[in-house]
C-alpha positions as CSV (number, residue, x, y, z in Angstrom):
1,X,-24.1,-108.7,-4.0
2,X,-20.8,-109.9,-3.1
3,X,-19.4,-109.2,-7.3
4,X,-21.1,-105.2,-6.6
5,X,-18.7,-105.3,-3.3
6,X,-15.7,-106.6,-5.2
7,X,-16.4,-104.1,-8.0
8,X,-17.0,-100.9,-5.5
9,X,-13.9,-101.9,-3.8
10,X,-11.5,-102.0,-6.5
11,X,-13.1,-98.7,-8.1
12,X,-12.3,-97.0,-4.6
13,X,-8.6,-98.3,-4.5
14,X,-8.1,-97.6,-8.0
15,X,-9.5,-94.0,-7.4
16,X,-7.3,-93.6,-3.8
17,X,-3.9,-94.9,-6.1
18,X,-4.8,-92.7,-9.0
19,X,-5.5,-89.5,-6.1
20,X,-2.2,-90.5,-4.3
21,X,0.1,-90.0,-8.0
22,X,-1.8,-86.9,-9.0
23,X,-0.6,-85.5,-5.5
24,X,2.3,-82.7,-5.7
25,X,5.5,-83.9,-4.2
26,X,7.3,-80.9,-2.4
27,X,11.0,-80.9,-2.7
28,X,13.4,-78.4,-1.0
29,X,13.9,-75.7,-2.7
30,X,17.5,-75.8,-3.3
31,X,16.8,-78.9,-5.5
32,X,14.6,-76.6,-8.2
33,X,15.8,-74.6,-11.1
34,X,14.0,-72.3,-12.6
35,X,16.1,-72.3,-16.0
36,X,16.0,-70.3,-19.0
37,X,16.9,-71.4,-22.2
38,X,18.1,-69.4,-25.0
39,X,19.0,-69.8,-28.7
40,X,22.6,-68.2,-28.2
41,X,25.4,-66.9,-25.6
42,X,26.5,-63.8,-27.7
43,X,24.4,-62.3,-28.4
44,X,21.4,-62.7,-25.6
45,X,18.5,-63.3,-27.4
46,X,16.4,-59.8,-26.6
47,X,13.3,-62.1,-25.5
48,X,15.7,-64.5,-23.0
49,X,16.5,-60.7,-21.5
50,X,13.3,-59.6,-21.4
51,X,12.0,-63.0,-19.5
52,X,15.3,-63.3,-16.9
53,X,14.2,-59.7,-16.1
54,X,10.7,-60.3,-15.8
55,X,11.5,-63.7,-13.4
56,X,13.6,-61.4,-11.2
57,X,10.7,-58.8,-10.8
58,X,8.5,-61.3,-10.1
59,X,10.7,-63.0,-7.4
60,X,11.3,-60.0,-5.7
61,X,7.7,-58.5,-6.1
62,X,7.0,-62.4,-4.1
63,X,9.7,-62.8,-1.9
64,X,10.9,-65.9,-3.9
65,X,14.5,-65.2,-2.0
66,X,15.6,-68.8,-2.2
67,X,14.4,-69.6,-5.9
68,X,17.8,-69.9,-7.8
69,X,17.8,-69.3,-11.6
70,X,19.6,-69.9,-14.0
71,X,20.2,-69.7,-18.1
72,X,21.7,-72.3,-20.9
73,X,22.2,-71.5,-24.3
74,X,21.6,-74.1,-27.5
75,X,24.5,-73.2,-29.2
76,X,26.5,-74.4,-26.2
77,X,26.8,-78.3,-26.8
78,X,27.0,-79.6,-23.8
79,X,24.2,-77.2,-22.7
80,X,21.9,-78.2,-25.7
81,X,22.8,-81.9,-25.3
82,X,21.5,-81.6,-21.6
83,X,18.6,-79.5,-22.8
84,X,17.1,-82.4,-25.4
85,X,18.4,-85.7,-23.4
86,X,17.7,-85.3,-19.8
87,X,14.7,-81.6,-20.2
88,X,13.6,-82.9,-23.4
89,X,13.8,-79.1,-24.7
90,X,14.0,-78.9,-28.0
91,X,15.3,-76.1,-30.6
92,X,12.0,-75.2,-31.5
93,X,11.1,-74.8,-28.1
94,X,13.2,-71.8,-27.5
95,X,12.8,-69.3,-25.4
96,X,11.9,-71.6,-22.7
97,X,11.1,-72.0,-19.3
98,X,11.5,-74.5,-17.2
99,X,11.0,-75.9,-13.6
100,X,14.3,-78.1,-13.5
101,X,14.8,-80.9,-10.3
102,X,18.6,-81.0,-9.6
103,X,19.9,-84.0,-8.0
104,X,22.1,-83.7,-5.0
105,X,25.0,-82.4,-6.7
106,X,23.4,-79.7,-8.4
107,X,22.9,-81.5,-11.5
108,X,19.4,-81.5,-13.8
109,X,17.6,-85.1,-13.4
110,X,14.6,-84.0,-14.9
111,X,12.1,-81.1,-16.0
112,X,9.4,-80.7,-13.4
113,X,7.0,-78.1,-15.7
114,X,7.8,-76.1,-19.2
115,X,7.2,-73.2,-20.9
116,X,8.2,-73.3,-24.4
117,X,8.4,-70.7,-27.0
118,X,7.9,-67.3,-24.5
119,X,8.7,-64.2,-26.0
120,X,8.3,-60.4,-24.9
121,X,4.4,-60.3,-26.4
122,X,3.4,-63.5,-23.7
123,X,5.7,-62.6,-20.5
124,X,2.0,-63.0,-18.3
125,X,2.4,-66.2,-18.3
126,X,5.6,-66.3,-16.3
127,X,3.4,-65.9,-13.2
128,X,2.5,-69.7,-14.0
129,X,5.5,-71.1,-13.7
130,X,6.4,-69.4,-10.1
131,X,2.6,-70.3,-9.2
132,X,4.0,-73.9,-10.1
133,X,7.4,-73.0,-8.4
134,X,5.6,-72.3,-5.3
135,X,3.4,-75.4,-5.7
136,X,6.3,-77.7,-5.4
137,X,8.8,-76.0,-3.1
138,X,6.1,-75.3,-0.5
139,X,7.1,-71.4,-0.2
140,X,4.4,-69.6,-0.5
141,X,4.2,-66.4,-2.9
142,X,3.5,-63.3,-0.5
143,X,2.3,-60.0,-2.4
144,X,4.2,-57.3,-2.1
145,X,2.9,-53.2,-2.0
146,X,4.6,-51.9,-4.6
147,X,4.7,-48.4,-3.4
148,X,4.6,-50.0,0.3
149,X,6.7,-47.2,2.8
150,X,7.5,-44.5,0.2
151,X,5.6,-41.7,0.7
152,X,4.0,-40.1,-2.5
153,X,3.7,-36.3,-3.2
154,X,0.8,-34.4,-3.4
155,X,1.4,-33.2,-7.1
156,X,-0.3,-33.9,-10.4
157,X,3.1,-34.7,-12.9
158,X,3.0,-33.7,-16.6
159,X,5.0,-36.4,-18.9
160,X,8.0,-34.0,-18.5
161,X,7.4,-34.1,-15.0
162,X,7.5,-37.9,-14.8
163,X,10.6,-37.6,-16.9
164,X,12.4,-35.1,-15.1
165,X,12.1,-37.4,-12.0
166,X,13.2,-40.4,-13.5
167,X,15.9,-38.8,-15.0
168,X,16.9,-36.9,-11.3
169,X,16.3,-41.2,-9.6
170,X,19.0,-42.1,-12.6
171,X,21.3,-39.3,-12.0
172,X,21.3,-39.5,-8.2
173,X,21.5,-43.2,-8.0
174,X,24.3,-43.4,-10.4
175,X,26.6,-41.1,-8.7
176,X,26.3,-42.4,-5.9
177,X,27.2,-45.6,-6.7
178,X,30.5,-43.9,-8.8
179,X,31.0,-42.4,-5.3
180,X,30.7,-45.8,-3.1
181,X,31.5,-48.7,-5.4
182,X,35.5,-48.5,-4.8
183,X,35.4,-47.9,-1.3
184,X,36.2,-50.8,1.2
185,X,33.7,-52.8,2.4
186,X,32.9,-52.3,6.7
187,X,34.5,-54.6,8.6
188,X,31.7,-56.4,9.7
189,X,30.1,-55.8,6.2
190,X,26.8,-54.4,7.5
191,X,26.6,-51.9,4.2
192,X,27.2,-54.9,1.4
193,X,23.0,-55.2,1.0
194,X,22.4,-51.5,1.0
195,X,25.6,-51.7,-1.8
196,X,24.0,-54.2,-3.9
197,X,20.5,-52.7,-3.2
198,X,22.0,-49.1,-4.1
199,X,23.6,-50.8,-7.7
200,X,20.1,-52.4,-8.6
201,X,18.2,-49.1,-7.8
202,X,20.7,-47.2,-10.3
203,X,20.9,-49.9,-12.8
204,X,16.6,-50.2,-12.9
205,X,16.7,-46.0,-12.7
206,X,18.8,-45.8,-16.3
207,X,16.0,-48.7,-17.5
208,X,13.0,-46.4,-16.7
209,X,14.4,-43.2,-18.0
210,X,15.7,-44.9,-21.3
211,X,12.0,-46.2,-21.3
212,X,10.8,-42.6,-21.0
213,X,13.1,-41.1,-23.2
214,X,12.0,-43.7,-26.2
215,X,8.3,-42.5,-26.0
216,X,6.8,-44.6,-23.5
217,X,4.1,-43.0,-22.0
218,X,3.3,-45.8,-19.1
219,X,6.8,-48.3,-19.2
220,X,5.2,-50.4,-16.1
221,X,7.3,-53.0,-16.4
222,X,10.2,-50.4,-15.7
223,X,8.3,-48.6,-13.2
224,X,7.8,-52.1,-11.4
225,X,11.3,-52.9,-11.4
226,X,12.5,-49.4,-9.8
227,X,9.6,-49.8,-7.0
228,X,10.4,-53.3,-6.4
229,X,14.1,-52.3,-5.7
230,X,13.5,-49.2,-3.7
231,X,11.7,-51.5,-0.8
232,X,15.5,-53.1,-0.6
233,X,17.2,-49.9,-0.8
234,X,14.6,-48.7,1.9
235,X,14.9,-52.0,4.5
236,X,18.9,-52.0,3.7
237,X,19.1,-48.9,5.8
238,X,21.4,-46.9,3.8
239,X,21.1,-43.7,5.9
240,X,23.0,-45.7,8.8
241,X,25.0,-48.6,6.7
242,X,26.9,-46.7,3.8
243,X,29.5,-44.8,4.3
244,X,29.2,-41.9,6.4
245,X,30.1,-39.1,4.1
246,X,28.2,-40.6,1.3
247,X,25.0,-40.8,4.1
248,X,23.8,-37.0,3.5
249,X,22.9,-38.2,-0.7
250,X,20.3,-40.7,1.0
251,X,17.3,-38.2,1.7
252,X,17.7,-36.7,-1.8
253,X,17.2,-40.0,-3.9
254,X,14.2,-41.1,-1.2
255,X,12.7,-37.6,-2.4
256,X,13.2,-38.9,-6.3
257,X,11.4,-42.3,-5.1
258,X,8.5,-40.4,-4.0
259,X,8.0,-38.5,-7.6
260,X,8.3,-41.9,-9.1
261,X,5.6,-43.4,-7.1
262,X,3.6,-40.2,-7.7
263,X,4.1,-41.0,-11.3
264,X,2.8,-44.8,-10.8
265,X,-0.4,-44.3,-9.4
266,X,-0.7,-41.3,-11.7
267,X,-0.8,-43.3,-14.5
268,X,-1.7,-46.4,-13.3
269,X,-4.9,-45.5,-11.2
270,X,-6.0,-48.4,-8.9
271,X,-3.1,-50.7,-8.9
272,X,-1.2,-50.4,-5.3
């Protein structure tokens, strides 16, 4: 009776010890990477681009404000020598992904989680690395309403429809920025966000309508991007925080937003 005791008690210790290791440590965020590794510096890789611009959707589309990110290239050697040694990434391994802890200098100590070998045909399973992101950081990933606060019209858009209005977003969104881009900054610097948010609303506009104009019936990656960007054009109050003369070309791009949502949920029936 006393050996069964013995034996039950060191099966439960071993089974608390091996419990206590599998549990996920949570370090501050500021001491994870998410880094992306790419065969060269010039040119970028087309599937590096595709996944740095996918990781940025997706940490908008989650409020993932604080994860940093990053990119090294193999045919950097320092970078590649970092990459085998200390991430054990290897050439074949490229493009990867990978959930980096930094030291407190900002230096890689060791790869937390890795994604090798991602290209444009698996970007879906970038969702598991910021499911593991938010895992060991502790934030947690909040769901964000695409279409959340623009209004959509009451229209049914034919494809030239759709592409009239992304071409009107682009067109809008770029001159505006021509118009703002050289003037100084407030001086309490209340209109930098609705700057930068104005910048990456023209720069995802020219990615949808080039989308478009290639034949792409339903780009939703494109569409994602420009409806992710128009909720921080919206909340960076541009109407009261850019310029003043440059304040009247606000209502006319929120009116292009709405035909692009229109054309979202036209074509993409059911999603938000």
């Amino acid at each position: 009776m006393m050996k069964k005791f013995c034996l039950l008690t060191l099966l439960l210790a071993l089974t608390l010890g091996a419990a206590t290791q599998a549990a996920p440590t949570t370090l501050l965020p500021e001491r994870i990477l998410v880094l992306v590794v790419g065969p060269t510096t010039s040119p970028i890789h087309p599937d590096e681009g595709e996944v740095v611009q996918r990781l940025n959707l997706l940490r908008r589309q989650h409020g993932l404000d604080q994860m940093q990110l990053a990119t090294m290239h193999y045919d950097q050697p320092a970078q590649a020598r970092v990459c085998r040694e200390v991430l054990s990434i290897q050439g074949r391994d490229l493009v990867a992904v990978s959930l980096v802890e930094l030291d407190a200098r900002g230096n890689p100590m060791q790869s937390l989680y890795t994604l090798p070998r991602v290209t444009s045909a698996n970007l879906d399973q970038l969702q598991g690395a910021l499911s593991r992101f938010s895992q060991l950081s502790g934030l947690p990933l909040r769901d964000l309403n695409l279409a959340d606060g623009i209004p959509v019209r009451d229209e049914i858009l034919t494809s030239e429809g759709v592409l009239n209005t992304a071409r009107r977003l682009e067109s809008l969104t770029q001159s505006l920025w021509a118009e703002v881009r050289n003037q100084p900054l407030r001086a309490d610097q209340a209109d930098r966000r609705a700057r930068q948010a104005l910048l990456n609303l023209a720069e995802n506009s020219l990615l949808l309508r080039q989308a478009l104009d290639q034949g792409l019936i339903n780009p939703r990656e494109q569409f994602q991007l420009v409806l992710t960007q128009a909720q921080e054009w919206k909340a960076s109050r541009p109407e009261l925080n850019l310029p003043v003369r440059s304040r009247e070309k606000v209502a006319p791009i929120n009116e292009a937003l709405m035909g692009v949502r229109q054309a979202w949920l036209q074509l993409n029936p059911g999603l938000p």
